[in-house]
C-alpha positions as a printed NumPy array, in Angstrom:
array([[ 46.995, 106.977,  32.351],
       [ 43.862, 109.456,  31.575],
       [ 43.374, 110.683,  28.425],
       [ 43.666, 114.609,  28.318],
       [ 41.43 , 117.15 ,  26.477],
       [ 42.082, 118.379,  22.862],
       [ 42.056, 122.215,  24.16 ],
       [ 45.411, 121.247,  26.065],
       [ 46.644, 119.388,  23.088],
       [ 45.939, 122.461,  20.801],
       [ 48.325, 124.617,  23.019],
       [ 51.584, 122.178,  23.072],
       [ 50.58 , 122.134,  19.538],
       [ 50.74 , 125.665,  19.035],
       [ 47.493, 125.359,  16.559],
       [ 43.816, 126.257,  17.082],
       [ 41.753, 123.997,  14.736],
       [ 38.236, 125.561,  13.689],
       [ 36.822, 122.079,  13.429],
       [ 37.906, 120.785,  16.802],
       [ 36.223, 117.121,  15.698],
       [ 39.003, 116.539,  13.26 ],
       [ 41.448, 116.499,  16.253],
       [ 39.369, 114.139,  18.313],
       [ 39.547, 111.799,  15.108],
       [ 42.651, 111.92 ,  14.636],
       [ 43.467, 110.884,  18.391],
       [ 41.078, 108.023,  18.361],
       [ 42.359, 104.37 ,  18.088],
       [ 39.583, 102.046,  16.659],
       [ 39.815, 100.303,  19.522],
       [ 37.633, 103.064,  21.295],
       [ 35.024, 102.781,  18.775],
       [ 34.424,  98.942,  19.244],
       [ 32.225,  96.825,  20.752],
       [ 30.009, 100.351,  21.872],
       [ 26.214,  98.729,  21.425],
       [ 23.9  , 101.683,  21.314],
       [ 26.348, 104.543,  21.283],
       [ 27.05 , 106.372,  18.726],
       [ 30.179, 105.932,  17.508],
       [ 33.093, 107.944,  16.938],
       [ 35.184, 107.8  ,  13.96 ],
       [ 38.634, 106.481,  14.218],
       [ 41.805, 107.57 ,  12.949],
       [ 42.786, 105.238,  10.035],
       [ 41.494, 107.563,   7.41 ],
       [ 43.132, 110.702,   8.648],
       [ 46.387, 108.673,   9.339],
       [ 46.241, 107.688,   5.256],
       [ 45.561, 111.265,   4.437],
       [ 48.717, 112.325,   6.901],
       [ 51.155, 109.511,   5.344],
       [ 50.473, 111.546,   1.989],
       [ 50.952, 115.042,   3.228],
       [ 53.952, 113.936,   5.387],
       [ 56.008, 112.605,   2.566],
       [ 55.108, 115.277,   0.433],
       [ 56.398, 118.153,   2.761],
       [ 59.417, 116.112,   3.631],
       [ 60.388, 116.111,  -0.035],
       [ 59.542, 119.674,   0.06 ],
       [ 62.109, 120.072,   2.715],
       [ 65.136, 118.245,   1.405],
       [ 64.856, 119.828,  -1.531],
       [ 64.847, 123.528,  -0.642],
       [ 67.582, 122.667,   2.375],
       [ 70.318, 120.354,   0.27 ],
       [ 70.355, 121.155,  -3.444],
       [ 73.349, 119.314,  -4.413],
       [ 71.815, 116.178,  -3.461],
       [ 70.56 , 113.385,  -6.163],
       [ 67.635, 111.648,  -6.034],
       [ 68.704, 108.489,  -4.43 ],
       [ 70.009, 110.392,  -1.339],
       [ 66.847, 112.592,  -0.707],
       [ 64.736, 109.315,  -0.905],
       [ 66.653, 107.314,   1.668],
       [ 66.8  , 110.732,   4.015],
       [ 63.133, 110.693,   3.164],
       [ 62.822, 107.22 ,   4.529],
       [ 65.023, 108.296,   7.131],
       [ 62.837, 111.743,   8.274],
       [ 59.271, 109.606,   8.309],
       [ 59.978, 106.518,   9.614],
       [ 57.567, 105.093,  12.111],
       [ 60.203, 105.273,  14.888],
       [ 61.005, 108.641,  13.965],
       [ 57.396, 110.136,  13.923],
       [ 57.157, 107.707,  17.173],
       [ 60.069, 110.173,  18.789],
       [ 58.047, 113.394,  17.698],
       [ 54.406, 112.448,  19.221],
       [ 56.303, 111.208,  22.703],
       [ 58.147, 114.624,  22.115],
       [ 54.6  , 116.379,  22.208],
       [ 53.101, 114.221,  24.863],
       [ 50.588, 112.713,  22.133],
       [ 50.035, 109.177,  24.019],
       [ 48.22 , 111.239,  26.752],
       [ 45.555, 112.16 ,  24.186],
       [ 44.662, 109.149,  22.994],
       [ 41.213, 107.931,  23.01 ],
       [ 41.158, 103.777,  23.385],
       [ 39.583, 101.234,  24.103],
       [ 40.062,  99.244,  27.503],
       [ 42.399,  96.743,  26.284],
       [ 44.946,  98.783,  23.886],
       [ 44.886, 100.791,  27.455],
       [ 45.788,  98.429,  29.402],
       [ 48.507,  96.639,  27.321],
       [ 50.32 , 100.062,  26.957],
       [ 49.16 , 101.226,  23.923],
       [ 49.513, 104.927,  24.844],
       [ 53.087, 104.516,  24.34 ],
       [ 53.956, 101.841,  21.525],
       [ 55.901, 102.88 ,  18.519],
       [ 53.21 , 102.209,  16.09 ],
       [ 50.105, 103.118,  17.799],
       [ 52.033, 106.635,  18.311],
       [ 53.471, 107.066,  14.912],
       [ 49.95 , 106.273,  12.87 ],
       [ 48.032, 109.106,  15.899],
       [ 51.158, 111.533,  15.07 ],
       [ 50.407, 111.046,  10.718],
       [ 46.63 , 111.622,  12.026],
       [ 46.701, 114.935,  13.597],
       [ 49.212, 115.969,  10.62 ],
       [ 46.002, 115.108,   8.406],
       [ 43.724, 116.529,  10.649],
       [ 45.53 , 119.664,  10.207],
       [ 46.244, 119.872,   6.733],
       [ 41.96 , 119.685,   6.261],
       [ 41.219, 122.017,   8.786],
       [ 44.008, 124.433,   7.767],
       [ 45.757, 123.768,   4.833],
       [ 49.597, 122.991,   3.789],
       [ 50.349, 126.183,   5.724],
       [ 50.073, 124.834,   8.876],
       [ 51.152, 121.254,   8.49 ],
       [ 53.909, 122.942,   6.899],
       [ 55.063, 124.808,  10.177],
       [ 54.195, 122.246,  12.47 ],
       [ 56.538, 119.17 ,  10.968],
       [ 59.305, 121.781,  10.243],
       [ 59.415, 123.09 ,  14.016],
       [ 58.968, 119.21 ,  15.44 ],
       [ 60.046, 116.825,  12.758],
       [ 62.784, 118.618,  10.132],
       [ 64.673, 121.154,  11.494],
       [ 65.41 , 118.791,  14.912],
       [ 66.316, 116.042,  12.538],
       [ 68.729, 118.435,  10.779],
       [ 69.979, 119.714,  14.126],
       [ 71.171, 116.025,  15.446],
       [ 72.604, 115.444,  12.664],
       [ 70.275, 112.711,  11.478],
       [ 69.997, 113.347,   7.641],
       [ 73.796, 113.709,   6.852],
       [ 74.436, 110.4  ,   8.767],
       [ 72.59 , 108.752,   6.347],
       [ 75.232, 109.343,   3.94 ],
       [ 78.097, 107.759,   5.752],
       [ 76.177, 104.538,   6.879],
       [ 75.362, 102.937,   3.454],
       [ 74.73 ,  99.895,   4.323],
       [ 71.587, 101.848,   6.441],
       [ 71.006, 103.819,   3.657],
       [ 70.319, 101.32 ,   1.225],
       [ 68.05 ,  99.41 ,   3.588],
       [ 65.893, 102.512,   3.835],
       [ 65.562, 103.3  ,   1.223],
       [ 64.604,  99.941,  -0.751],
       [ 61.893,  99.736,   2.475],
       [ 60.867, 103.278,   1.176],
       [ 60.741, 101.644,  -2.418],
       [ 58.628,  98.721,  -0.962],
       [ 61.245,  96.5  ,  -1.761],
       [ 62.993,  93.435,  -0.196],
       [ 66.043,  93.815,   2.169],
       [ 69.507,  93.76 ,   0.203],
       [ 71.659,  90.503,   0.962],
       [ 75.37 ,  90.471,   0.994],
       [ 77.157,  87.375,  -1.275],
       [ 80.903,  87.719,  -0.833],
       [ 81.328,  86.723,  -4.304],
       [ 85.838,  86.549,  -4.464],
       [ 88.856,  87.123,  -1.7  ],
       [ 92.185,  87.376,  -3.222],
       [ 95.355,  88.461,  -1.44 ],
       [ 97.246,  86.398,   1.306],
       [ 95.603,  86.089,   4.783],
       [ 97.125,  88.923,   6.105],
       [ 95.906,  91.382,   3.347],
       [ 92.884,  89.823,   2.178],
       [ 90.557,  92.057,  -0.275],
       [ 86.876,  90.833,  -0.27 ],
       [ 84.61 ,  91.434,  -3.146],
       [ 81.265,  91.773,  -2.254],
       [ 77.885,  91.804,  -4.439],
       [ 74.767,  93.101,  -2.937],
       [ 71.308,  91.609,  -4.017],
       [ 67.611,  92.447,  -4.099],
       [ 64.172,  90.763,  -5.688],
       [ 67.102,  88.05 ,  -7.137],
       [ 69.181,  90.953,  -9.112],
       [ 72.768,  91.925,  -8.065],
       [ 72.387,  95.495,  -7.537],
       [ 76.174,  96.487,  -7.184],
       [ 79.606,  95.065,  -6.444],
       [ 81.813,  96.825,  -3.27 ],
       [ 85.985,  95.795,  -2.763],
       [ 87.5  ,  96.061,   0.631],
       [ 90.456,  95.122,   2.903],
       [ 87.63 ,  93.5  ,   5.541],
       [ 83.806,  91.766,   4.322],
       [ 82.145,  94.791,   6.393],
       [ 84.248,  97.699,   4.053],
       [ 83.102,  95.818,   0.924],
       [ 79.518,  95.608,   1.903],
       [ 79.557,  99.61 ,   2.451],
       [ 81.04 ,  99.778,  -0.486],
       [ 79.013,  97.684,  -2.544],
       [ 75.612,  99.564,  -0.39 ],
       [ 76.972, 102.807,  -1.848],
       [ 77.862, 101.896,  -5.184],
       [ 73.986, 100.563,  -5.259],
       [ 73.091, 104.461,  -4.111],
       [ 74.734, 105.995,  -6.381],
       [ 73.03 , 104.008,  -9.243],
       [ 69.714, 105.077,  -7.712],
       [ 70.763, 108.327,  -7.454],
       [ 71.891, 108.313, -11.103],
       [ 68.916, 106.329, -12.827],
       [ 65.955, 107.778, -10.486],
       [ 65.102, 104.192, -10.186],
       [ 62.098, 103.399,  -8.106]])
């Protein structure tokens, strides 16, 4: 597939940027600026990408504050997690038609680059960077609310994240940069019809929580949001 022009890009975008070179950045892959002997090359997109990572989770903590005030801490972070994963920014730039923009080089084109989760999700952070230095918070603002936020909100996304715990917690220890949590069924008492399971959940070799249940899966959800709620309480990081 052909990559399109930036003017077209600006439209579905619904922003005009002053320095339209910011936007070309932040839709090249370094791939397109490789291997080009006596060229001059383009600047890729890694350093806008950083720069849109920042601004990203920033806003998105803007967000969940101002929309759910009776949420703690540990329950904004993993919705946080939840709002800028890779798969989710992935859903927003295919949303937007991004992969059509991108600049790179022959063989990222031909192995489908144009439309792989990370290659999309890393262009998507980009042009959120790009925008922020052409135009300020104002505008990134706007644009993640209308195409990131509000649809998240709408589907239903964020409130899930507080009846899946066992999703919850793996988010948001990922958001942490922490290992996954492991599951140790640590007792089961009660005859074989009625069992109850007692299960601890672990992470970095420390029991974070314990979770009871009539079935191993109930006591892991328990013992996943028993381990949110501490977060939530402490502010732990």
């Amino acid at each position: 597939m052909a990559e399109r022009g930036e003017e077209q890009l600006e439209t579905v975008l619904a922003y005009k940027f002053r320095r339209p070179e910011l936007l070309r950045m932040a839709l090249t892959h370094r791939s397109a600026t490789a291997g080009a002997a006596g060229q001059v090359s383009t600047d890729d997109n890694e350093r806008l990408e950083f720069l849109g990572d920042a601004v990203l989770g920033l806003l998105a903590s803007e967000y969940l504050l101002e929309a759910y005030a009776d949420w703690q801490e540990g329950h904004l972070s993993r919705c946080r997690a939840r709002l800028v994963n890779a798969h989710a920014l992935a859903a927003a730039a295919r949303r937007l038609g991004l992969g059509e923009y991108l600049h790179l080089g022959r063989g990222e084109e031909k192995t489908g680059g144009r439309d792989r989760v990370a290659m999309l999700a890393d262009a998507f952070e980009a042009v959120v960077g790009a925008m922020y230095l052409d135009g300020g918070i104002a505008p990134a603002r706007q644009f993640l609310k209308r195409h990131v936020f509000d649809l998240a909100a709408e589907d239903g996304m964020l409130q899930l994240a507080s009846s899946d715990h066992k999703s919850g917690l793996q988010e948001y220890l990922q958001a942490q940069g922490k290992p996954p949590a492991e599951y140790r069924v640590i007792a089961e008492t009660g005859p074989d019809h009625r069992k109850t399971f007692l299960v601890e959940v672990w992470s970095e070799g420390h029991a974070l929580a314990v979770g009871e249940g009539l079935s191993k899966k109930e006591a892991e959800q328990a013992a996943a949001r028993q381990a949110l709620d501490r977060f939530g309480e402490t502010g732990d990081k």
